[in-house]
C-alpha positions as CSV (number, residue, x, y, z in Angstrom):
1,X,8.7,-22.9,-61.1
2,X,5.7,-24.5,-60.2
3,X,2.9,-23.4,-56.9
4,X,4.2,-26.5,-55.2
5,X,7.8,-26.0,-55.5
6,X,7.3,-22.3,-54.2
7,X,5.3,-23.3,-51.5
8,X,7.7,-26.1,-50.3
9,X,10.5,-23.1,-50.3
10,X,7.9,-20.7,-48.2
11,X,6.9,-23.4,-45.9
12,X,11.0,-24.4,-45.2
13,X,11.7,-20.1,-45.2
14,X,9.0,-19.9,-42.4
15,X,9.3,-22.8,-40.2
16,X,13.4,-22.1,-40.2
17,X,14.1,-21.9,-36.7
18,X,16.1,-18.4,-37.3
19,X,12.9,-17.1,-39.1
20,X,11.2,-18.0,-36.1
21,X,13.3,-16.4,-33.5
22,X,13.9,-12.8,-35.4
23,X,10.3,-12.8,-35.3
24,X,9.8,-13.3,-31.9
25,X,12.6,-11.0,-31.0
26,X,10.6,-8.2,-33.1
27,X,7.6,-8.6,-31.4
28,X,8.8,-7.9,-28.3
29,X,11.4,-5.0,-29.0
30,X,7.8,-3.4,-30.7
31,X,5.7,-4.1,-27.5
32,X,8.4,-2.9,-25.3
33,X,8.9,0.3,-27.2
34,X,4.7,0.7,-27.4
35,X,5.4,0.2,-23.2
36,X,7.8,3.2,-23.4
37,X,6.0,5.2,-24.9
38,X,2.7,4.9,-23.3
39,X,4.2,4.9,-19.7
40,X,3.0,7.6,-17.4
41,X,4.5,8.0,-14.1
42,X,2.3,8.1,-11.5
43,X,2.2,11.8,-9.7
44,X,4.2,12.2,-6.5
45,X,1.5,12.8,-3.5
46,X,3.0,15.0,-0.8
47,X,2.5,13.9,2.6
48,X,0.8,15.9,4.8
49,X,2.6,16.7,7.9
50,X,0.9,16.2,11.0
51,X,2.4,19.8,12.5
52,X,0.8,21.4,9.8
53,X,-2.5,19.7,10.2
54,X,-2.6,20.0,13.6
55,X,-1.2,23.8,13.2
56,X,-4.2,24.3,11.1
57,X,-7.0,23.1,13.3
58,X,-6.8,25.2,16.5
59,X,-7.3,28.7,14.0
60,X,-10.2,27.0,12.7
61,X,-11.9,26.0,15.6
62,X,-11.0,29.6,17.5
63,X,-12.5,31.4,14.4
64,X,-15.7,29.6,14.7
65,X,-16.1,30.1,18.5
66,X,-16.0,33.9,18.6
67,X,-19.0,35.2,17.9
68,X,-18.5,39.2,18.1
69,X,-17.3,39.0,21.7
70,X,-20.9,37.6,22.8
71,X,-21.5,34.8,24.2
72,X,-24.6,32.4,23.0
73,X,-26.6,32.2,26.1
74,X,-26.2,35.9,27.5
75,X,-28.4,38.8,27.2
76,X,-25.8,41.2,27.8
């Protein structure tokens, strides 16, 4: 068997439409499964309630306004 004989049998092997199509196939059954595998979810962010922020505030702001029973502009 002679180089051109083989190459006329690789060249009919690879341009064979079912050749062509399997490979196709595989190449996208591997890139889906590399998708798979490097998918992360994305993490769940909790929603912040507005009761709770608004819950929140008023001890804030009544811990910063006392002031050990003085106020700022007596002399007592």
């Amino acid at each position: 068997m002679s180089f051109s004989e083989v190459f006329a049998i690789l060249k009919s092997v690879i341009f064979d439409w079912r050749v062509i199509f399997i490979t196709i196939a595989v190449l996208l059954y591997l890139d889906f499964i590399a998708y798979v595998i490097k998918y992360r979810r994305k993490p769940l962010r909790q929603k912040v309630r507005k009761t709770a922020v608004k819950a929140a505030s008023p001890a804030a702001q009544s811990d910063v306004s006392i002031h050990d029973g003085n106020e700022e502009g007596s002399l007592a």
